[in-house]
N, C-alpha and C positions, 0 to 999 in steps of 0.2 A: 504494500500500500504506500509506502515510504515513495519506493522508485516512483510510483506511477505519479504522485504528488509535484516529485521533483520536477519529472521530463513536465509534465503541464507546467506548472512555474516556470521552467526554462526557456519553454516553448511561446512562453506570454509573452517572457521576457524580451527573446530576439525579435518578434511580431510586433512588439511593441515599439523596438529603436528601431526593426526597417519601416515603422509606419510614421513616426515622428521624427527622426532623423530626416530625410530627403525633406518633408513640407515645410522645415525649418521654421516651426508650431513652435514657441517659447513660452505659451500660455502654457501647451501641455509638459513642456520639460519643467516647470516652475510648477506645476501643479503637482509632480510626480516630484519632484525634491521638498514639496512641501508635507506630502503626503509621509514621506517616511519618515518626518521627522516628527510629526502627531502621532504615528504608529508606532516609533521609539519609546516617546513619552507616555502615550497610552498602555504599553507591553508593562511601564514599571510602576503602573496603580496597584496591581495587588501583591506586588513586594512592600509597596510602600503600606496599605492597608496593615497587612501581617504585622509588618516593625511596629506600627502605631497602634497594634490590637496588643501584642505581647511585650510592648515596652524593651523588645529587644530582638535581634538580629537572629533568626533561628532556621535550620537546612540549609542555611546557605555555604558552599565554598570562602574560605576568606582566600585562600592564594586565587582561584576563579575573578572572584571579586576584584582582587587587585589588581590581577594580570589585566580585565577590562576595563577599570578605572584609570589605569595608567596609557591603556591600547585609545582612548578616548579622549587623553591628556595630551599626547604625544603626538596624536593625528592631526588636533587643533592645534598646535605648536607648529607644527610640520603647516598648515595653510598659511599660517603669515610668516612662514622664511621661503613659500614658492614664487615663484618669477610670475606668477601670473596675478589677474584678478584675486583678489583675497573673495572667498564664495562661500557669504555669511550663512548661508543653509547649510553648507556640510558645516563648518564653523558650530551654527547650532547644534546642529542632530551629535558632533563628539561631545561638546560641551556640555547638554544632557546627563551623556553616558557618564560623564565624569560627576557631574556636580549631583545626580543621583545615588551613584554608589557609596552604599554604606559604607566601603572603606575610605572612599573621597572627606569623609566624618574626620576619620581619625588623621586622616593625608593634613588635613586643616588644620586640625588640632597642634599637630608637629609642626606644621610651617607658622601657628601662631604662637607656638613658646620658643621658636630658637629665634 
């Protein structure tokens, strides 16, 4: 069921840049970068629930956690030292991942005592 999920997703996926790529549609490329970044944010309401149900951080991975905390730190680091347009959407959608993460808490915490 997995595979067959994938190849559809995949298949949206390329059908989707050869049909928005050539008519060079900005509405729809603006719409689709705005899209995953509400879908980011939305994925991390019922993490965020649980922390605020149990007063604390619980099944979660902390190395997981950090490895994405820092993979979402480092991505928006990495858009303002490229040569190009700085492309505050991706900007967003890392910045999220970061400043959600429960261990982005404690990332805080150490950068506000030293």
């Amino acid at each position: 069921m997995s595979l067959t999920v994938m190849v559809i997703m995949g298949g949206l996926e390329v059908g989707m840049v050869y049909a928005i790529r050539p008519s060079g549609n900005s509405g729809a490329i603006l719409f689709f970068g705005i899209l995953s970044a509400v879908m980011i944010s939305t994925a991390l309401i019922p993490q965020f629930y649980e922390i605020w149900k149990y007063k604390e951080v619980k099944g979660i991975s902390k190395l997981f956690v950090t490895i994405d905390c820092m993979g979402g730190l480092f991505s928006a680091i990495s858009l303002v030292f490229s040569t190009n347009k700085l492309d505050v959407l991706a900007c967003i959608s890392y910045s999220l991942v970061f400043v959600s993460s429960p261990s982005s808490h404690h990332v805080r915490k150490v950068v506000d005592y030293s």
